[in-house]
PASEBA-1860 file (N, C-alpha, C; in nm, 3 decimals):
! residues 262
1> XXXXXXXX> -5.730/-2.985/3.278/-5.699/-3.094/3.371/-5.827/-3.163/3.417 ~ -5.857/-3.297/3.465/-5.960/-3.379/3.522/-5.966/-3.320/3.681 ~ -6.133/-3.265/3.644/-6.182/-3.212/3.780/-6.226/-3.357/3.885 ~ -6.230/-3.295/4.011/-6.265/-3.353/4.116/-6.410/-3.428/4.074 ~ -6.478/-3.402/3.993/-6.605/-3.449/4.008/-6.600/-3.544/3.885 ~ -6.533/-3.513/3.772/-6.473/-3.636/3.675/-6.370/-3.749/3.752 ~ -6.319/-3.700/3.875/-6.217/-3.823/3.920/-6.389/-3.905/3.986 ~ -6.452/-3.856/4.082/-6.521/-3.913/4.152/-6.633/-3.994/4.045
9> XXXXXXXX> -6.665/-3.974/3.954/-6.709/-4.051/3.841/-6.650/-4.170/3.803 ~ -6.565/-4.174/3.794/-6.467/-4.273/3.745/-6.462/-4.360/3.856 ~ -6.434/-4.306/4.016/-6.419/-4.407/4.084/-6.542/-4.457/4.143 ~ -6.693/-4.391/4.115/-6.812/-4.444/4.111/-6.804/-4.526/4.032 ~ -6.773/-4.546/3.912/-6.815/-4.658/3.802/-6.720/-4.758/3.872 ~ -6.651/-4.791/3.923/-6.567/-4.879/3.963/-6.470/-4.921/3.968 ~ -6.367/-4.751/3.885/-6.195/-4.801/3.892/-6.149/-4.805/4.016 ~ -6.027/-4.873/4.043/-6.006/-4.931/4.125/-5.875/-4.768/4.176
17> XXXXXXXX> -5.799/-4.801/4.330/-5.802/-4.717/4.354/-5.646/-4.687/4.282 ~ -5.569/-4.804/4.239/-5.454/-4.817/4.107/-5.494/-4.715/4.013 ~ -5.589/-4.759/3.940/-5.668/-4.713/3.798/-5.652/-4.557/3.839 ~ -5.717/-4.480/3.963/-5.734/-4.340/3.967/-5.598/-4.310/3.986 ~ -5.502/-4.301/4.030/-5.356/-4.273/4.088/-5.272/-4.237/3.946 ~ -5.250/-4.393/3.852/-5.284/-4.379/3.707/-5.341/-4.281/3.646 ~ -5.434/-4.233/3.667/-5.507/-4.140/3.559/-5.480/-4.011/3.598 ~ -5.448/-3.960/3.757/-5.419/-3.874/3.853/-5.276/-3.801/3.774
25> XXXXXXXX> -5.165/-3.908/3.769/-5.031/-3.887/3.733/-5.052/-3.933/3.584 ~ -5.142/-3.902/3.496/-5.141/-3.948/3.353/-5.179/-3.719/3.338 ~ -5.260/-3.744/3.429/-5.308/-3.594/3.404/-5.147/-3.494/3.393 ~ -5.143/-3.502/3.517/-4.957/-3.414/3.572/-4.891/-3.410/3.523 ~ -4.851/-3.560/3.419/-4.773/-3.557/3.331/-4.771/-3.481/3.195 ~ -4.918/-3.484/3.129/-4.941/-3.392/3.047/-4.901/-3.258/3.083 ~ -4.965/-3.226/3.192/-4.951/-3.036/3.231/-4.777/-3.047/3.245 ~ -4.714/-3.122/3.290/-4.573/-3.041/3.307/-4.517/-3.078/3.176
33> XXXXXXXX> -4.577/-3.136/3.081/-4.545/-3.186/2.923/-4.525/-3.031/2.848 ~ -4.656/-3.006/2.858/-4.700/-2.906/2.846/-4.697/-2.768/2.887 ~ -4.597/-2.758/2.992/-4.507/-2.645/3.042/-4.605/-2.588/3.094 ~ -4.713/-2.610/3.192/-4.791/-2.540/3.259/-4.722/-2.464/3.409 ~ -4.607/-2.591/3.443/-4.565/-2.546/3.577/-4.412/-2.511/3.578 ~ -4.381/-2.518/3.421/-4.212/-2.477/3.427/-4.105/-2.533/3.473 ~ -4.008/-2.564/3.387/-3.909/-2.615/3.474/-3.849/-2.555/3.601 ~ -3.821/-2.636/3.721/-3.779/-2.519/3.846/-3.907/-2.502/3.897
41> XXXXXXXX> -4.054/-2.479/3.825/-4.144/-2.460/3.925/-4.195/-2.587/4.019 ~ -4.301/-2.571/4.121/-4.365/-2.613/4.207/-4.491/-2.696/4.152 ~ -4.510/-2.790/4.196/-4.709/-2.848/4.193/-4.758/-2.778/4.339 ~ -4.852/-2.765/4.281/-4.969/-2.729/4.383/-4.902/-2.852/4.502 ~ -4.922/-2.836/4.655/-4.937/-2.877/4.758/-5.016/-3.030/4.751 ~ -4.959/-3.117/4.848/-5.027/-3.252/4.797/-5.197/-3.253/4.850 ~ -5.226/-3.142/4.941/-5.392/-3.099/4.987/-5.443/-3.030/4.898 ~ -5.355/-2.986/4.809/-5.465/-2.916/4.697/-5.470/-2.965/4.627
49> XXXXXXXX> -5.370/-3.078/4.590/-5.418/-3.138/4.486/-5.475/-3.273/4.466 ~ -5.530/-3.324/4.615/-5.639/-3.422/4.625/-5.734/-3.358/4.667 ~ -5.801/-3.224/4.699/-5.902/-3.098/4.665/-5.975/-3.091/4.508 ~ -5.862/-3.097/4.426/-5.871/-3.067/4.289/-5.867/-3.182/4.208 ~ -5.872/-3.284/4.266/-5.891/-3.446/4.213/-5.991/-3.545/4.250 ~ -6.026/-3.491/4.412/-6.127/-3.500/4.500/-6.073/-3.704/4.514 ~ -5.977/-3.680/4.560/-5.898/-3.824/4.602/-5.845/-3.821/4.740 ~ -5.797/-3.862/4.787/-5.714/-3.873/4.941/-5.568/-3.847/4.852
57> XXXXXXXX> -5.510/-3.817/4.989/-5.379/-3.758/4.985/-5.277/-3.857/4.952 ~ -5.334/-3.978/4.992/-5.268/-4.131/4.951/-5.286/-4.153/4.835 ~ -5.313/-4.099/4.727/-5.355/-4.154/4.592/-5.269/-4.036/4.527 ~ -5.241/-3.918/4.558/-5.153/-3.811/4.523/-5.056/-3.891/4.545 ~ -5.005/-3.908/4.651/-4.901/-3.960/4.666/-4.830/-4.056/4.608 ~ -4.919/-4.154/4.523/-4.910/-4.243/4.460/-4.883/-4.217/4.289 ~ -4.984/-4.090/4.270/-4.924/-4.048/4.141/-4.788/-3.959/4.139 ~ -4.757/-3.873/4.276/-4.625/-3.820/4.286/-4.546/-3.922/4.250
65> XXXXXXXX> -4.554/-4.023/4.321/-4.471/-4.127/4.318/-4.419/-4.159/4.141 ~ -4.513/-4.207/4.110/-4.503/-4.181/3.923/-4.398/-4.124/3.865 ~ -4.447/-4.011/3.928/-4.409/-3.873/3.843/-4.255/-3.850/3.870 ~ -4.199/-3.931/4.005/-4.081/-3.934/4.005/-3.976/-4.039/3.968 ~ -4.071/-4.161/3.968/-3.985/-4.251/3.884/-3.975/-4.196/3.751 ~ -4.032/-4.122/3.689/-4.020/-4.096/3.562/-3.933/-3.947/3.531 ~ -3.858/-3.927/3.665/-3.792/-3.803/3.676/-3.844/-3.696/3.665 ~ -3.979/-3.667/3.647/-3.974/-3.535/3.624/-4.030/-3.447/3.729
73> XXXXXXXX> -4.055/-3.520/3.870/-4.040/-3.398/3.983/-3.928/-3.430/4.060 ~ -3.867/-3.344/4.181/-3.782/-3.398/4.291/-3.874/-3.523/4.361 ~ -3.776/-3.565/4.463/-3.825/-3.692/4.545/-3.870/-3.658/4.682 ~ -3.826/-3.514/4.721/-3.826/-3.506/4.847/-3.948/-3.473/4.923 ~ -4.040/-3.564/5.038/-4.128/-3.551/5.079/-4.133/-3.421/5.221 ~ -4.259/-3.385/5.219/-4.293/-3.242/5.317/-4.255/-3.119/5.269 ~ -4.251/-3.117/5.118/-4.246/-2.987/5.056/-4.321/-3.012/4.901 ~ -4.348/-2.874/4.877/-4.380/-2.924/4.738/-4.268/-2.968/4.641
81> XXXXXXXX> -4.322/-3.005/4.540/-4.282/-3.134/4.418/-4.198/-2.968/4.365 ~ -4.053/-3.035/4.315/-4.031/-2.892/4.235/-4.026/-2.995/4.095 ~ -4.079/-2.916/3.970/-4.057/-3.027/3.838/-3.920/-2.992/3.797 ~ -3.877/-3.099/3.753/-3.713/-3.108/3.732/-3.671/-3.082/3.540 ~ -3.828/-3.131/3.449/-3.829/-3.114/3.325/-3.893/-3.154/3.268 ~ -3.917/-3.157/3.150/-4.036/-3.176/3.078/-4.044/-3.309/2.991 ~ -3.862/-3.402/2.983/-3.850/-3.489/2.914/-3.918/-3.563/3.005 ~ -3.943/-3.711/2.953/-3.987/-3.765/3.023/-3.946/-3.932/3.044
89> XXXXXXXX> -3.886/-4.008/3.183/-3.770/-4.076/3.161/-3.819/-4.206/3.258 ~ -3.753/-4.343/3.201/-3.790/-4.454/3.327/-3.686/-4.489/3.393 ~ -3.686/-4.525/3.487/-3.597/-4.572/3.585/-3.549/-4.722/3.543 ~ -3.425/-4.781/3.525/-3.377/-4.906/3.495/-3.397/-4.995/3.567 ~ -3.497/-4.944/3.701/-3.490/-5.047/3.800/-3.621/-5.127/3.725 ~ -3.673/-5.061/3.674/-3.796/-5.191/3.567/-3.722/-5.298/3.500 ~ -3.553/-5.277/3.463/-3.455/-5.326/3.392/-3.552/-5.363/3.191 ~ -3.561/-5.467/3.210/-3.601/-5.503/3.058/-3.752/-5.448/2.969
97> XXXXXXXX> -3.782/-5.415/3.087/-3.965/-5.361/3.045/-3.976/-5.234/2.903 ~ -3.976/-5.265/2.822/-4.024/-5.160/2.753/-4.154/-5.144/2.730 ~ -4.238/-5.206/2.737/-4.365/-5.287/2.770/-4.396/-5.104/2.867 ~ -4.344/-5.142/3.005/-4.358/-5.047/3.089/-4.331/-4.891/3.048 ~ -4.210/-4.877/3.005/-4.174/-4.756/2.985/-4.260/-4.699/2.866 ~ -4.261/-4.796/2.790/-4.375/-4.704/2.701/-4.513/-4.653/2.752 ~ -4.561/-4.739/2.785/-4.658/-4.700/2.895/-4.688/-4.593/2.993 ~ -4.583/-4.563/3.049/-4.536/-4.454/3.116/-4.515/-4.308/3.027
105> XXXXXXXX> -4.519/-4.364/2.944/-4.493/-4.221/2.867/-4.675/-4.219/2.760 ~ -4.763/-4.275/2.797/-4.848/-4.285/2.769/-4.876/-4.268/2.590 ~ -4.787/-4.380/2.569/-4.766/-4.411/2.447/-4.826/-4.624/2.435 ~ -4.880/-4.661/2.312/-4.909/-4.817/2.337/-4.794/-4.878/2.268 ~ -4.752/-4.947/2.328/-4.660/-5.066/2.296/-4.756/-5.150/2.227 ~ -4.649/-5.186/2.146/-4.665/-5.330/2.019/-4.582/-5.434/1.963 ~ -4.579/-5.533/2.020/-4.435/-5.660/1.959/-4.548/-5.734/1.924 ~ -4.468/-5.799/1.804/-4.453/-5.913/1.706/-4.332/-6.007/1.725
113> XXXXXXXX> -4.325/-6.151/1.700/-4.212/-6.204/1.694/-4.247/-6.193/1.579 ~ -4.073/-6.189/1.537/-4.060/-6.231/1.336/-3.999/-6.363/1.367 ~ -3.920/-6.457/1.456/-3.886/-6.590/1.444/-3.825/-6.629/1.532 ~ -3.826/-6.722/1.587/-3.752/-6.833/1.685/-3.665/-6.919/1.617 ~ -3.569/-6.966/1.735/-3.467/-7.043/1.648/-3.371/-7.096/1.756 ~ -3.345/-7.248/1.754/-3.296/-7.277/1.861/-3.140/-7.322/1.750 ~ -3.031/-7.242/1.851/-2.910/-7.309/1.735/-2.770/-7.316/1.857 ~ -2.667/-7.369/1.827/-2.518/-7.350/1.880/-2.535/-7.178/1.970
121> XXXXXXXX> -2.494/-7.212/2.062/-2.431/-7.062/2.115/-2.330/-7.031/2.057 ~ -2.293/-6.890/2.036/-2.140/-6.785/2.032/-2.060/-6.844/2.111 ~ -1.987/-6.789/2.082/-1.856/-6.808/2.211/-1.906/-6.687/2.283 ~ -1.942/-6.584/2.262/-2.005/-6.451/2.335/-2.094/-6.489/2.444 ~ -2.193/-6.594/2.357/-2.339/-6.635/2.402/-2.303/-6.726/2.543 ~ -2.218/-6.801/2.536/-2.168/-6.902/2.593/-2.138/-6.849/2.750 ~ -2.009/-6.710/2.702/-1.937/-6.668/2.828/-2.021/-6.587/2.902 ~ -2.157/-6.499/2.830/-2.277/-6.425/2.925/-2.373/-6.541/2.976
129> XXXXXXXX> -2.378/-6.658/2.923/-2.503/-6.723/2.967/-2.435/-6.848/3.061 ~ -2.289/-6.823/3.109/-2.218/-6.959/3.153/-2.274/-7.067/3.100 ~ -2.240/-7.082/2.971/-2.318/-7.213/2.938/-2.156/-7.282/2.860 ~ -2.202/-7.439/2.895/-2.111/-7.554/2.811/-2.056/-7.547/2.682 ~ -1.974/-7.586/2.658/-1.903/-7.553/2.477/-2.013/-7.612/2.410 ~ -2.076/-7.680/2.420/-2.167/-7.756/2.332/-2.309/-7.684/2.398 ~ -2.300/-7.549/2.447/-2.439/-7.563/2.509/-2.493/-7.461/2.364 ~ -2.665/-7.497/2.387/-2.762/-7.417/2.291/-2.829/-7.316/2.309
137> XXXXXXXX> -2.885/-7.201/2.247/-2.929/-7.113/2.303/-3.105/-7.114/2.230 ~ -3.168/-7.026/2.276/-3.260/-6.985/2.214/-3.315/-6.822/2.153 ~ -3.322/-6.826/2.035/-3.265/-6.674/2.003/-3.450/-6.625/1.942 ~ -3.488/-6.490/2.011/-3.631/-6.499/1.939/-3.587/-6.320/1.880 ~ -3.606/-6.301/1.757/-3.607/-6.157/1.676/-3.804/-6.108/1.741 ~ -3.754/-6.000/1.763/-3.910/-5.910/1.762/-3.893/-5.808/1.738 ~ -3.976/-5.737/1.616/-4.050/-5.578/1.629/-4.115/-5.559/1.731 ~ -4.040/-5.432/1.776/-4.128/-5.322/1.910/-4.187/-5.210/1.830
145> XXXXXXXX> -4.317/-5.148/1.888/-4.410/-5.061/1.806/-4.427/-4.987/1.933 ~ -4.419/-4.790/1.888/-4.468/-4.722/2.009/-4.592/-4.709/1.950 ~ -4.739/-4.705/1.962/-4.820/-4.626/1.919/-4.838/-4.673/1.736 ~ -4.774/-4.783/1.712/-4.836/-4.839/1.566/-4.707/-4.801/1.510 ~ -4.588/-4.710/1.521/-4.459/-4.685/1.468/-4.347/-4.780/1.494 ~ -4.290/-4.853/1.378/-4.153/-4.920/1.435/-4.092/-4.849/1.508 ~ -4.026/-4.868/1.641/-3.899/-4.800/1.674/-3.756/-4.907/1.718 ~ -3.814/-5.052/1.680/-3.729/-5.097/1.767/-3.690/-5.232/1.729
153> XXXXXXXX> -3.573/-5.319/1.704/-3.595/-5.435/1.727/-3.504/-5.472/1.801 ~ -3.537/-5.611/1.867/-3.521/-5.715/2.028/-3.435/-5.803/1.953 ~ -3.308/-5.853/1.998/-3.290/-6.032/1.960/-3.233/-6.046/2.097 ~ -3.321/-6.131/2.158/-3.293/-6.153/2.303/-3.262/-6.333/2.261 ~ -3.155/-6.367/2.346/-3.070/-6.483/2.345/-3.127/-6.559/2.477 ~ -3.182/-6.650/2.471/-3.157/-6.748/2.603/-3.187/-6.853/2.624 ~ -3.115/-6.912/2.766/-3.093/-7.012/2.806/-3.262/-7.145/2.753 ~ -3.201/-7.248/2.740/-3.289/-7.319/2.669/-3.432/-7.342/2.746
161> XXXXXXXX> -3.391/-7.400/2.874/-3.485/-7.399/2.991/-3.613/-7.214/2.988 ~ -3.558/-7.096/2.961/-3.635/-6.988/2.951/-3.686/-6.920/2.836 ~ -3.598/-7.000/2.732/-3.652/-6.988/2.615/-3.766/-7.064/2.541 ~ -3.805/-7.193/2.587/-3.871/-7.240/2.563/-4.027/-7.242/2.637 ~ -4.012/-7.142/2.756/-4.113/-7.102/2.832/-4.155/-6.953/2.716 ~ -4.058/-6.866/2.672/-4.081/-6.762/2.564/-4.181/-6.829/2.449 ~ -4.079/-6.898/2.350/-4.153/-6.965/2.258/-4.325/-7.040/2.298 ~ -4.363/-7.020/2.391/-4.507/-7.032/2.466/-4.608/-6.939/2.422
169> XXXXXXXX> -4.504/-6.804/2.420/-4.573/-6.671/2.446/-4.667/-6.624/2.306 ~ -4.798/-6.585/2.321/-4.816/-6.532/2.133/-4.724/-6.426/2.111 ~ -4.739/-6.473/1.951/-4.669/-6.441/1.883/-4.659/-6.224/1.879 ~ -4.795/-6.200/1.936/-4.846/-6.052/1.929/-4.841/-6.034/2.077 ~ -4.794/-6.114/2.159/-4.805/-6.062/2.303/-4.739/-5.935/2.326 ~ -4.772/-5.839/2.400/-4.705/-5.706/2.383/-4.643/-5.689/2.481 ~ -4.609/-5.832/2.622/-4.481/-5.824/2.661/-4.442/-5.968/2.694 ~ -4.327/-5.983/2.695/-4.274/-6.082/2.728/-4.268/-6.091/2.886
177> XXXXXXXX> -4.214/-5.991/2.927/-4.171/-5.981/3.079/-4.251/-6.021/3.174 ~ -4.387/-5.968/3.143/-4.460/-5.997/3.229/-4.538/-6.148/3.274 ~ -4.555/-6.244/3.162/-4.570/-6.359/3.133/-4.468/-6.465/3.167 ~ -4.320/-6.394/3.162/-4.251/-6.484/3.236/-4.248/-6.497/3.402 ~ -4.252/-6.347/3.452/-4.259/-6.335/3.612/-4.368/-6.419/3.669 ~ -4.488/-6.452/3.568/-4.607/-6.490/3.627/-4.525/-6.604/3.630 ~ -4.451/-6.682/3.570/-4.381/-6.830/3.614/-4.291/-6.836/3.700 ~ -4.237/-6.729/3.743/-4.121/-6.747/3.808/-3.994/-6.708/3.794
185> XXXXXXXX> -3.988/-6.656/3.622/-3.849/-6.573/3.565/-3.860/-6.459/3.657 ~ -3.722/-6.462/3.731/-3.730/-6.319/3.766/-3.659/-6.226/3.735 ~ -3.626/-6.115/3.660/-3.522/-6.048/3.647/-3.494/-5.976/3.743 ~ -3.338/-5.972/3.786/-3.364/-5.940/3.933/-3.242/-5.826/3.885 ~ -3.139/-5.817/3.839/-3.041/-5.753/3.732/-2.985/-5.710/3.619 ~ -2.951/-5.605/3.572/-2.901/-5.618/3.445/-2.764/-5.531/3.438 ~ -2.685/-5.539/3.344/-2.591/-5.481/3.270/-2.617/-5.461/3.117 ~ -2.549/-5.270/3.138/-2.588/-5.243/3.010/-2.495/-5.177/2.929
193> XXXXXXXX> -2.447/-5.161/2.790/-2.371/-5.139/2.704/-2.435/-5.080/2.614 ~ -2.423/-4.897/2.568/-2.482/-4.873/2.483/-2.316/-4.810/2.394 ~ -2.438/-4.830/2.271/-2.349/-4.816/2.113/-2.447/-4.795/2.034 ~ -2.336/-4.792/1.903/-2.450/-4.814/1.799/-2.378/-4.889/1.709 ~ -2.457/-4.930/1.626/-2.477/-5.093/1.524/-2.519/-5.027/1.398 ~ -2.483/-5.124/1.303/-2.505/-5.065/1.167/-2.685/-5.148/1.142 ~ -2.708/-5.166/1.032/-2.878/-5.221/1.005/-2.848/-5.327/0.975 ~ -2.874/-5.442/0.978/-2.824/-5.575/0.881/-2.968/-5.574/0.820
201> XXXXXXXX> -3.000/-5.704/0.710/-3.108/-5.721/0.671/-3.237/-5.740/0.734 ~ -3.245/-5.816/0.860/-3.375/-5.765/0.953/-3.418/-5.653/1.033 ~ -3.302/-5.545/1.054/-3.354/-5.469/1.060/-3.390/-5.364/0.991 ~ -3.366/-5.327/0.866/-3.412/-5.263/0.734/-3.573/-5.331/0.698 ~ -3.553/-5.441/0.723/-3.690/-5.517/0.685/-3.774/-5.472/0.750 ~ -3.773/-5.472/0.928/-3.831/-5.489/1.006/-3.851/-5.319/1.070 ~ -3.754/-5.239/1.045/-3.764/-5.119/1.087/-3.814/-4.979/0.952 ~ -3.806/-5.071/0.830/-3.824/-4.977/0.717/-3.712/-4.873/0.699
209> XXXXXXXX> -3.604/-4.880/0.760/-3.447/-4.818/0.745/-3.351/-4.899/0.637 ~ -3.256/-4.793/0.630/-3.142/-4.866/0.501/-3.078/-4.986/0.543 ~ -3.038/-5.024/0.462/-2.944/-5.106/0.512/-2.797/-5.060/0.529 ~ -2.698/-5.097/0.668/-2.591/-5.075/0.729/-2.641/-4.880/0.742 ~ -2.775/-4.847/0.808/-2.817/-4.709/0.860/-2.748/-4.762/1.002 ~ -2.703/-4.620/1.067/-2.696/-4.605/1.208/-2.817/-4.646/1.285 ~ -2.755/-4.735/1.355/-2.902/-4.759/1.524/-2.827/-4.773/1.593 ~ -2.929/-4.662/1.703/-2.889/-4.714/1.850/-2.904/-4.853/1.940
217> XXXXXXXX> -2.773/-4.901/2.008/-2.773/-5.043/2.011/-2.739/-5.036/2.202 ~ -2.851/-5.150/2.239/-2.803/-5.161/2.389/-2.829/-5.297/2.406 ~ -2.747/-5.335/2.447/-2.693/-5.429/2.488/-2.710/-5.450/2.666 ~ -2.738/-5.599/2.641/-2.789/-5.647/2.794/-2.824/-5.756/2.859 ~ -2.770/-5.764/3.010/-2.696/-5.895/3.027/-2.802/-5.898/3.134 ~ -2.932/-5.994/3.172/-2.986/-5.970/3.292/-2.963/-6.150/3.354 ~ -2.992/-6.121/3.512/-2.958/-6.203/3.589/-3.084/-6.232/3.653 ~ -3.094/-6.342/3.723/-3.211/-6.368/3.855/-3.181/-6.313/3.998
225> XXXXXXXX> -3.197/-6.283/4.055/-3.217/-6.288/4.223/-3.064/-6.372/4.272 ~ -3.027/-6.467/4.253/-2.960/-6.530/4.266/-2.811/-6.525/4.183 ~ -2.826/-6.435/4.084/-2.698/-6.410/3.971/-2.683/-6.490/3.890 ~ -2.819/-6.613/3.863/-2.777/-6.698/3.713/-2.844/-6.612/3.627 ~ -2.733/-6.636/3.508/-2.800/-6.557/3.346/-2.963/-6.608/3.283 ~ -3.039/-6.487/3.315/-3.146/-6.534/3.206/-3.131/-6.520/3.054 ~ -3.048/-6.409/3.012/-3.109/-6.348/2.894/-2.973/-6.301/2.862 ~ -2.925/-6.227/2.744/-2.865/-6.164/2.641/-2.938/-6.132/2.550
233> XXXXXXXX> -2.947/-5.948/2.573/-3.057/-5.915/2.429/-2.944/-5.814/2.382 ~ -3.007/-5.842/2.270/-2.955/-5.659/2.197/-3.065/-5.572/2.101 ~ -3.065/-5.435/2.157/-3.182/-5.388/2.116/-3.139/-5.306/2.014 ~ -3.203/-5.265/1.904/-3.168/-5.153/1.830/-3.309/-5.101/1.759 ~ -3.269/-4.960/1.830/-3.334/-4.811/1.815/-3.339/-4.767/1.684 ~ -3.422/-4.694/1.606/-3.439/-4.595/1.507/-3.353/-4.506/1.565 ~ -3.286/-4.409/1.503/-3.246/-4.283/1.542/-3.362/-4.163/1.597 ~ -3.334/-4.090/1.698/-3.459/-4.016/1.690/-3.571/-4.079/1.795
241> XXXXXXXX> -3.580/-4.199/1.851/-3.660/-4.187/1.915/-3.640/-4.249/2.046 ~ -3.521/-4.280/2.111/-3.522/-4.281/2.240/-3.357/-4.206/2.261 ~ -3.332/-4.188/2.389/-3.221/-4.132/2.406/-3.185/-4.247/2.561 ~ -3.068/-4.225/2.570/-2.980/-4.246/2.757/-2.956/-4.171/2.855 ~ -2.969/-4.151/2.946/-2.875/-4.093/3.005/-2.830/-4.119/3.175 ~ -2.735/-4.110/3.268/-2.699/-4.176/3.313/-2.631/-4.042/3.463 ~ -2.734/-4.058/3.577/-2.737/-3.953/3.654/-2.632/-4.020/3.784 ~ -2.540/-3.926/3.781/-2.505/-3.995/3.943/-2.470/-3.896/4.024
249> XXXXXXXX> -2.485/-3.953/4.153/-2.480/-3.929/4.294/-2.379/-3.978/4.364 ~ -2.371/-3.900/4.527/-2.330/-4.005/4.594/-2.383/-4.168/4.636 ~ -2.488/-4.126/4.590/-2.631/-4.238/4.661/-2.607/-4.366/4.565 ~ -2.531/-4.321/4.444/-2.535/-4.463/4.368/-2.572/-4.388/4.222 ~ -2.606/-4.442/4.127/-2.580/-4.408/4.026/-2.705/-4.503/3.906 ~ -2.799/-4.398/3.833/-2.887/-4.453/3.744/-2.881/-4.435/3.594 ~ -2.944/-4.526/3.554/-2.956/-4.538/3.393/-3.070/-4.522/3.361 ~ -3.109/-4.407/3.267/-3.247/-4.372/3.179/-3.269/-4.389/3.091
257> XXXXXX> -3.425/-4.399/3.053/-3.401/-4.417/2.896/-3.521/-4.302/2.882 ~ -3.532/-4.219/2.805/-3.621/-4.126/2.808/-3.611/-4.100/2.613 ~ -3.793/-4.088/2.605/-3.822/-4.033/2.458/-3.742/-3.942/2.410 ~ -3.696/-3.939/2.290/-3.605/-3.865/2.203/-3.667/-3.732/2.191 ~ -3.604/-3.585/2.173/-3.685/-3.512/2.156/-3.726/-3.504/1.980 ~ -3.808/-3.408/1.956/-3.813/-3.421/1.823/-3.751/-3.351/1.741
END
């Protein structure tokens, strides 16, 4: 694990106090990866373990924080962290980010567009995007890459006005999401539908799979702040490398997406 005197290095050279929190909960995540603390067990105390990081207790806190959007400790503060497991999972409240979640799993994300194309909406396209019988959509295909591996391709559908802020984006930008918020897209909702889909010809092309192979397919309807439609995507997965799953409570009820095991 990164000693106290390697954190204080780092934040001598000038990472910021984000950057250490990051690297804090990049560490934790490995060790409970790595079954150091067991499922059911405890982390060290949040004083020992800005002792052993040589950080303030506010920067623990910040990588706890992490560590629980990504499920794998409890949430509950004034006791220790119990770890809940070793998979490792994002919270939907990021909604469209894969960008993020890969990230989080300290893996690099990689998109390519393969093509843009402005044509007629579906009748599908039409009734998710409330748009006019004559209205148009904008449809962009992309390969997603974890770490240099296909796992994924995007055909996100939308409205002409947000699609043409997309079609802006390079072609290698490795997220979309974030480039739109800087304008003002906000995704503020989504709905989601998972299945699975057979391969058509771009994704055999694009994923190096058969054609009409099983993929996992999710489907997704996101909204603004306000409940107008931005988007209609549909994603499809390799087999094997992400999974769902879907925890509820009284408190309300979440959607995961967590790495496949192997």
């Amino acid at each position: 694990m990164v000693t106290g005197s390697e954190a204080d290095a780092v934040a001598g050279a000038g990472a910021g106090a984000g950057a250490l929190y990051r690297r804090v909960a990049a560490d934790l995540r490995e060790a409970i990866a790595a079954g150091e603390y067991g499922s059911g067990g405890r982390l060290p105390a949040e004083q020992a373990l800005a002792a052993h990081y040589g950080v303030s207790r506010g920067t623990i806190r910040q990588a706890l924080a992490a560590l629980r959007a990504n499920g794998l400790v409890t949430s509950r503060r004034g006791t220790r962290r119990v770890v809940l497991g070793t998979t490792r999972v994002q919270s939907f409240s990021e909604l469209v980010s894969f960008t993020s979640w890969a990230r989080s799993l300290g893996e690099e994300p990689g998109g390519r567009v393969d093509r843009i194309e402005r044509r007629p909406a579906t009748a599908y396209e039409r009734e998710q995007l409330r748009l006019p019988a004559d209205g148009e959509v904008i449809l962009v295909l992309r390969a997603r890459t974890l770490s240099g591996q296909p796992v994924m391709v995007e055909r996100s559908v939308y409205p002409l006005w947000v699609g043409e802020l997309v079609a802006r984006i390079p072609a290698d930008a490795v997220s979309h999401t974030e480039p739109l918020q800087e304008q003002g897209v906000v995704f503020a909702d989504a709905d989601h539908t998972i299945d699975l889909a057979a391969a058509d010809a771009d994704d055999a092309r694009l994923l190096g799979c058969d054609l009409a192979a099983p993929l996992l397919r999710e489907r997704r309807r996101s909204t603004d702040p306000s409940g107008a439609p931005l988007e209609c995507s549909e994603d499809r997965y390799m087999p094997g490398t992400v999974a769902f799953t879907v925890h509820n409570s009284l408190a309300g009820s979440a959607l995961t997406r967590r790495q496949a095991a192997p």
